[in-house]
C-alpha positions as CSV (number, residue, x, y, z in Angstrom):
1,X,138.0,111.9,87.8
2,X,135.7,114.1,89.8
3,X,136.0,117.2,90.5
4,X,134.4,120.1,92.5
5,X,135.2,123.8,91.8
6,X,133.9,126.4,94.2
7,X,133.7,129.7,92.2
8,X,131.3,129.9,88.7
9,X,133.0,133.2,87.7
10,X,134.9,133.1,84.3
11,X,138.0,131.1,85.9
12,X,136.0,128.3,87.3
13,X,133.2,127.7,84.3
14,X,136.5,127.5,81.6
15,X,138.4,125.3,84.0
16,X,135.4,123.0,84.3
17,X,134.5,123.7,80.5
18,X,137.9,122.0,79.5
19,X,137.7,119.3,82.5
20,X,134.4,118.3,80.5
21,X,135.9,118.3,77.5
22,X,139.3,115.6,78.8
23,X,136.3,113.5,80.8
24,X,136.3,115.1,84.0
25,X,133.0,114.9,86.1
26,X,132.2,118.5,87.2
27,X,130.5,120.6,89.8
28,X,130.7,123.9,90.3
29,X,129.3,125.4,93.3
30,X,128.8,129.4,93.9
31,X,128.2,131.6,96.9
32,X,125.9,133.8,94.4
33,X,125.2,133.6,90.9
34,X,127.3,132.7,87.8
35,X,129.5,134.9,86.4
36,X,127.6,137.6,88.3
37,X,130.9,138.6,90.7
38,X,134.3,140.4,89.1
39,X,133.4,139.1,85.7
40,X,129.9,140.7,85.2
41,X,131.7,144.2,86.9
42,X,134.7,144.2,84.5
43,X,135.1,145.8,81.4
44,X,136.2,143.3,79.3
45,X,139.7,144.3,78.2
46,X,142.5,142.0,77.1
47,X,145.0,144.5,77.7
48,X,148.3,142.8,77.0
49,X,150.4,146.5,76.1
50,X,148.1,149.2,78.7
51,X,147.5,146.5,81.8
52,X,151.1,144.5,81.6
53,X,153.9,147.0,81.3
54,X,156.2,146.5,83.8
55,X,154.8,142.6,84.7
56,X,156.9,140.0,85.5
57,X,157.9,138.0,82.6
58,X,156.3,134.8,83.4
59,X,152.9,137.0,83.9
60,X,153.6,138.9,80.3
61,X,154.5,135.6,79.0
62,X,150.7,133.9,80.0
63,X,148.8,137.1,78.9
64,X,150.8,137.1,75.5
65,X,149.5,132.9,75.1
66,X,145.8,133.7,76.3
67,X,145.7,137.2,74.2
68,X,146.6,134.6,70.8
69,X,144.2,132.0,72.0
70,X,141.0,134.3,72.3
71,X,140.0,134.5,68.8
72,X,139.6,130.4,69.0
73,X,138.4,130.4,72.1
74,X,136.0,133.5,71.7
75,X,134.3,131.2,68.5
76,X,134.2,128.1,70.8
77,X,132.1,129.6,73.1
78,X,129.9,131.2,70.7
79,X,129.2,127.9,69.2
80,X,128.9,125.6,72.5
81,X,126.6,128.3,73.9
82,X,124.7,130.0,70.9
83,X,125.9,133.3,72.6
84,X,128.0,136.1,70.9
85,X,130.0,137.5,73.0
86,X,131.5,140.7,71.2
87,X,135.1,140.0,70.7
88,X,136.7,142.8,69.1
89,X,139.9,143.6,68.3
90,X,139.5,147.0,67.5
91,X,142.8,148.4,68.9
92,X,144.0,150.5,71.9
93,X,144.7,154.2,72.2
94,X,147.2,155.2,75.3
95,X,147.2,158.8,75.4
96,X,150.3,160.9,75.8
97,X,149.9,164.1,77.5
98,X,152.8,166.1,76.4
99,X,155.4,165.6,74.0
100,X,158.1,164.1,76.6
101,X,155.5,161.1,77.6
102,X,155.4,160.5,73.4
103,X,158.8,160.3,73.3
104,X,159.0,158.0,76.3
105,X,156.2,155.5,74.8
106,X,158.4,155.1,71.3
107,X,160.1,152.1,73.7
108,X,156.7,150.1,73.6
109,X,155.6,150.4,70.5
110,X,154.3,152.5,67.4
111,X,153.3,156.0,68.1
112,X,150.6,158.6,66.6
113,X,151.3,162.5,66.6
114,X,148.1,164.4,67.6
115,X,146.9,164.6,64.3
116,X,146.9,160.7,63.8
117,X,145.7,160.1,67.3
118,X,142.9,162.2,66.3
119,X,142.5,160.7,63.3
120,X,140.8,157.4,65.0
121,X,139.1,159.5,67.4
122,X,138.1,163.1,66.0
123,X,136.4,164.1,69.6
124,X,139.8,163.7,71.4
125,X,140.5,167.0,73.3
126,X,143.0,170.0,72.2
127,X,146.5,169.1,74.0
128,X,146.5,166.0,73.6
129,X,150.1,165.0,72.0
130,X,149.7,161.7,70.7
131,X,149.4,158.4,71.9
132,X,151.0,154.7,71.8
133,X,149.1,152.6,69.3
134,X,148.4,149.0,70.6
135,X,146.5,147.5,67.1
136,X,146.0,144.2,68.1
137,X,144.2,145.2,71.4
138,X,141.1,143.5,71.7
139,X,137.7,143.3,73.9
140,X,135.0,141.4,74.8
141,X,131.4,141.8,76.1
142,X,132.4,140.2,79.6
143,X,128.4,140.2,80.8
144,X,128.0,138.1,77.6
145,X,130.3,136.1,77.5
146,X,129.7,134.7,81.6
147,X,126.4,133.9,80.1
148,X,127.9,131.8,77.3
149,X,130.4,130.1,79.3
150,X,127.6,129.0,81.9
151,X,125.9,127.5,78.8
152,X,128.4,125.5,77.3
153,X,130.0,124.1,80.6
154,X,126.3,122.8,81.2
155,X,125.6,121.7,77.8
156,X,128.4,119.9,78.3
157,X,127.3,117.9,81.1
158,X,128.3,120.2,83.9
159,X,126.4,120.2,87.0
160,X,125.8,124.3,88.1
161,X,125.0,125.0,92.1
162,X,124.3,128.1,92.6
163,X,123.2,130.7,96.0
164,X,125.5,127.5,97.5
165,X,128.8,128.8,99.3
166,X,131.0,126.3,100.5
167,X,131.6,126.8,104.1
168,X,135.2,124.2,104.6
169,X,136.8,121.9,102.5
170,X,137.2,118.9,104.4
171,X,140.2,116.7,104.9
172,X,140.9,113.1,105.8
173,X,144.5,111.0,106.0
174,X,146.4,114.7,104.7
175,X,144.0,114.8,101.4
176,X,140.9,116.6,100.9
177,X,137.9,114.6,100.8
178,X,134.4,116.7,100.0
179,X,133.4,120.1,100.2
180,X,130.9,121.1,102.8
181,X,128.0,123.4,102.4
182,X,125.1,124.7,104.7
183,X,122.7,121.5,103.4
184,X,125.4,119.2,101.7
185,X,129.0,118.1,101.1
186,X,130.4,117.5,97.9
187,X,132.8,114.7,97.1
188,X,135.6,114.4,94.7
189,X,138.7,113.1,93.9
190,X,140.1,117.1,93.6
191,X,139.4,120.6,94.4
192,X,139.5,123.7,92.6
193,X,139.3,127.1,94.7
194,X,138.4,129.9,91.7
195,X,136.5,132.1,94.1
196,X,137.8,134.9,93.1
197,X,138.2,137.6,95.6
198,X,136.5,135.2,98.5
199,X,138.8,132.4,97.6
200,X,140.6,133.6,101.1
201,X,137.5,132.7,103.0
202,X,138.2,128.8,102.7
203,X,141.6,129.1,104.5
204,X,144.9,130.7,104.4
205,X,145.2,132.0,100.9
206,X,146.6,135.5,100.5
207,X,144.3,137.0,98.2
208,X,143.0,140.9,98.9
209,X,139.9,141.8,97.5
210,X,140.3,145.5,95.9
211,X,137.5,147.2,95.1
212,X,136.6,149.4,91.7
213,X,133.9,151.5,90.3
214,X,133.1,151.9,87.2
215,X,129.9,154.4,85.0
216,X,128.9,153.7,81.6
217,X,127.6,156.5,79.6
218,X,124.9,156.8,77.0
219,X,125.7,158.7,73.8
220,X,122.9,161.4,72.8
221,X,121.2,160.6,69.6
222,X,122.9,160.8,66.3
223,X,126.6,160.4,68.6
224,X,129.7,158.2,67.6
225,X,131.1,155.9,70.1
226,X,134.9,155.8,69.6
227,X,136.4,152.8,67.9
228,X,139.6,151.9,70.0
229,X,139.7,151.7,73.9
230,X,141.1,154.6,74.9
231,X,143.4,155.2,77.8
232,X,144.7,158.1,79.7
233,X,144.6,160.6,82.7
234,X,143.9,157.7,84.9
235,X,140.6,156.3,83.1
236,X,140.0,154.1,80.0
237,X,137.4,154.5,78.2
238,X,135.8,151.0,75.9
239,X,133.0,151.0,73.2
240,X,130.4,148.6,74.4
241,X,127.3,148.4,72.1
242,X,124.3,145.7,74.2
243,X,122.4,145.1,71.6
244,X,121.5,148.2,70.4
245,X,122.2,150.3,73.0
246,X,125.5,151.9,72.7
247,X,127.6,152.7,76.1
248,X,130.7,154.0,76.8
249,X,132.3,152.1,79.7
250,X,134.7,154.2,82.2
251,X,136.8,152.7,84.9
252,X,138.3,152.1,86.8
253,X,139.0,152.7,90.6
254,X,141.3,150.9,93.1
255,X,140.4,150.8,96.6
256,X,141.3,147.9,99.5
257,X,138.0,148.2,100.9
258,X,137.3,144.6,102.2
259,X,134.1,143.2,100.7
260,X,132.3,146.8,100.7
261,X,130.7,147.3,97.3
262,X,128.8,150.3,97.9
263,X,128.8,153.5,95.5
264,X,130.4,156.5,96.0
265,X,129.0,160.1,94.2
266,X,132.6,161.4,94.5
267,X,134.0,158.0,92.4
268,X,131.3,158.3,90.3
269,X,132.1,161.9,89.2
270,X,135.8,162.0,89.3
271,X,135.5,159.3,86.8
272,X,133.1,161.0,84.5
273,X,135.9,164.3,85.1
274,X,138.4,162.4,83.8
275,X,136.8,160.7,80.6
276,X,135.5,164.2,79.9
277,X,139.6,165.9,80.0
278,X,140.1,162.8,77.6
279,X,136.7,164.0,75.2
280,X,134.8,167.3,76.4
281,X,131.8,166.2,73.9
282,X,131.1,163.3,76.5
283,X,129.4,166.2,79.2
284,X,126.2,166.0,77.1
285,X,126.3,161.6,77.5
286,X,123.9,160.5,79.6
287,X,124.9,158.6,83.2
288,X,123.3,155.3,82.1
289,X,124.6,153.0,85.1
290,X,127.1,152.5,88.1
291,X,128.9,149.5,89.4
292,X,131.4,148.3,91.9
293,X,133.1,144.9,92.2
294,X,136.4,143.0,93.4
295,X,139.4,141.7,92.5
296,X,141.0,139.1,94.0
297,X,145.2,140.3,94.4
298,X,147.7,138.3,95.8
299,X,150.7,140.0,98.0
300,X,153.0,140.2,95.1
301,X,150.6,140.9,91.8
302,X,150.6,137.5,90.6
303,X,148.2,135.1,89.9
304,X,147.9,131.9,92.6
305,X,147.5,128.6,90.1
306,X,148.5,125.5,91.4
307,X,148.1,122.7,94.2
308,X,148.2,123.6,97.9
309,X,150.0,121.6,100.5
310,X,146.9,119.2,100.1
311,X,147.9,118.2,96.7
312,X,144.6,117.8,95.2
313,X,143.2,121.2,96.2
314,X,143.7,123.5,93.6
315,X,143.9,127.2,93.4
316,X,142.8,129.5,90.3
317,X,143.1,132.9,91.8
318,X,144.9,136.1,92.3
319,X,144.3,137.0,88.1
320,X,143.7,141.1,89.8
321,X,142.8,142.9,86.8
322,X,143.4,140.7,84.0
323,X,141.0,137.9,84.9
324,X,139.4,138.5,81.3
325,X,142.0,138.1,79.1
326,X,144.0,135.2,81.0
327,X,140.5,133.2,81.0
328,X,141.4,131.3,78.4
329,X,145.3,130.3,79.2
330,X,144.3,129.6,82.8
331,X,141.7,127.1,82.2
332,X,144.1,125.0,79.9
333,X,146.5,125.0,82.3
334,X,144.3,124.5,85.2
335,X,142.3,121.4,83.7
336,X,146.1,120.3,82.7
337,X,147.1,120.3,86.3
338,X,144.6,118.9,87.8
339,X,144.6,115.9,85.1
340,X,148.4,115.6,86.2
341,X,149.4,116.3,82.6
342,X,151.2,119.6,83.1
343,X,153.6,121.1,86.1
344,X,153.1,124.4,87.9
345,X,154.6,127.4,86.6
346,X,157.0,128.4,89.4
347,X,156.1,132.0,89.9
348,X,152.4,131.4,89.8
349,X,152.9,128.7,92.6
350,X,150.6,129.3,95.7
351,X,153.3,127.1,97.7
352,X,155.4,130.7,97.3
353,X,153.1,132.1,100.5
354,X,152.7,128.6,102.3
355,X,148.8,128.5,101.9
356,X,147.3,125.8,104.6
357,X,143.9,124.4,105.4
358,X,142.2,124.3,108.9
């Protein structure tokens, strides 16, 4: 079978990846470069207990499937592509404020009074109650590993088109028939869109692209980073170490902003305001960078994965903020559907909003 996906962030190079692997023909085409869009601008969580409270079951139910497959997966990569790509599973701190938000987190899981929450992070501000303690919360180096899943889907015999976007996919007899670009059209026998927060540009698929912004901060010399990710008063905070260099990774803002990316001062210092209220040492960090990018959200929250009304284009979008952690789930299931060997998950079906082509 060939196959064309349009999109060469995390989503589309695993899906192709694993179409290799079942002896798929693969291209990928991007509008930029790969894994330079919403997976270079994350921060690498797989946040199964601080992301997916409240999710739908059939959403907690993939994330819980793709958070036990990333160890494997994670060493997969690393050995197709000779790239590490910092998996982690050093743990997750959700702050409590005040004693009545402790009590509420009990519910969810184990809980740490103030003395133990400071206990795996000493710098943590006075007032601080407590926190939920999410041990097997994990993270990844997301820059890193984009760079290793370009190089194994092209060790692997994947053809990479990049600075390409793909202007319409074309249709002949109700079926989609070749992808067409400003210098070429691309043929296949199916179609995956994984475009992330563009994959609405190539026709009526609901997906919003929502904007955040996120600051990494350098620690001063002789300086700790913390061990856990650590959430609360509306930031998270996650140890990155690039290396060497040791950052502190804030985010993260949410703003419907269309395809704007720009920087905003004010976003830039409310979110160092509130990483400081979560550790008052971090004023003396250093601002090392600044970022934007987008999200691709569907109406309702949930992912879009499955065949259009033209059953052999495909649709890999809509993963919002967890586009990291359900990487490896989705591109099993993906290369599954498209090789006919699995069936659509009913809430994840992008037949829910009638998508169309035209």
């Amino acid at each position: 079978m060939k196959v064309v996906i349009i999109g060469a962030g995390v989503a589309g190079l695993s899906i192709g990846w694993r179409l290799l692997q079942a002896g798929a023909t693969v291209t990928i085409l991007d509008r930029a470069q790969p894994a330079h869009g919403a997976t270079w601008a994350a921060a690498g969580m797989l946040a199964v207990t601080a992301e997916l409270e409240g999710a739908h079951a059939a959403e907690r139910d993939l994330a819980l499937h793709a958070n036990a497959l990333w160890p494997g997966f994670a060493s997969e990569v690393e050995q197709a592509s000779g790239v590490p790509v910092g998996f982690v599973r050093s743990g997750a701190l959700l702050l409590a404020p005040d004693a009545a938000a402790l009590d509420a987190m009990r519910a969810r899981g184990p809980v740490l009074d103030a003395a133990g929450a400071r206990a795996l992070v000493p710098l943590l501000a006075d007032g601080i109650a407590g926190g939920l303690w999410a041990a097997d919360e994990a993270h990844v180096d997301n820059r890193r590993l984009g760079e290793a899943m370009t190089i194994a889907y092209v060790k692997a015999g994947g053809a990479l088109v990049p600075q390409t976007a793909a202007v319409r996919i074309e249709q002949k007899s109700g079926a989609a028939v070749c992808v067409l670009t400003p210098r070429h059209r691309y043929h296949a026998d199916a179609f995956v869109i994984a475009a992330g927060a563009w994959s609405g540009l190539l026709g009526d698929i609901p997906i919003t692209p929502v904007k955040g912004e996120m600051i990494a901060l350098a620690p001063p010399a002789g300086a700790q980073l913390p061990g856990p990710v650590i959430w609360g008063n509306g930031v998270y905070l996650v140890p990155r170490d690039e290396g060497g260099q040791k950052l502190l990774l804030v985010g993260a803002t949410m703003q419907e902003a269309g395809f704007d990316t720009s920087l905003s001062p004010d976003v830039r210092d409310q979110l160092r305001a509130g990483a400081q209220s979560l550790i008052p040492a971090l004023k003396q960090w250093v601002l090392a960078d600044h970022w934007a990018g987008l999200r691709p959200k569907s109406p309702d929250g949930l992912p879009l994965l499955g065949p259009v009304r033209s059953g052999n284009i495909f649709v890999a979008s809509g993963q919002f903020r967890n586009g990291i952690l359900l990487a490896p789930a989705i591109a099993q299931l993906m290369a599954d559907m498209v090789l006919g060997k699995t069936k659509i998950i009913p809430a994840f079906d992008p037949q829910r909003f009638a998508p169309r082509f035209v």
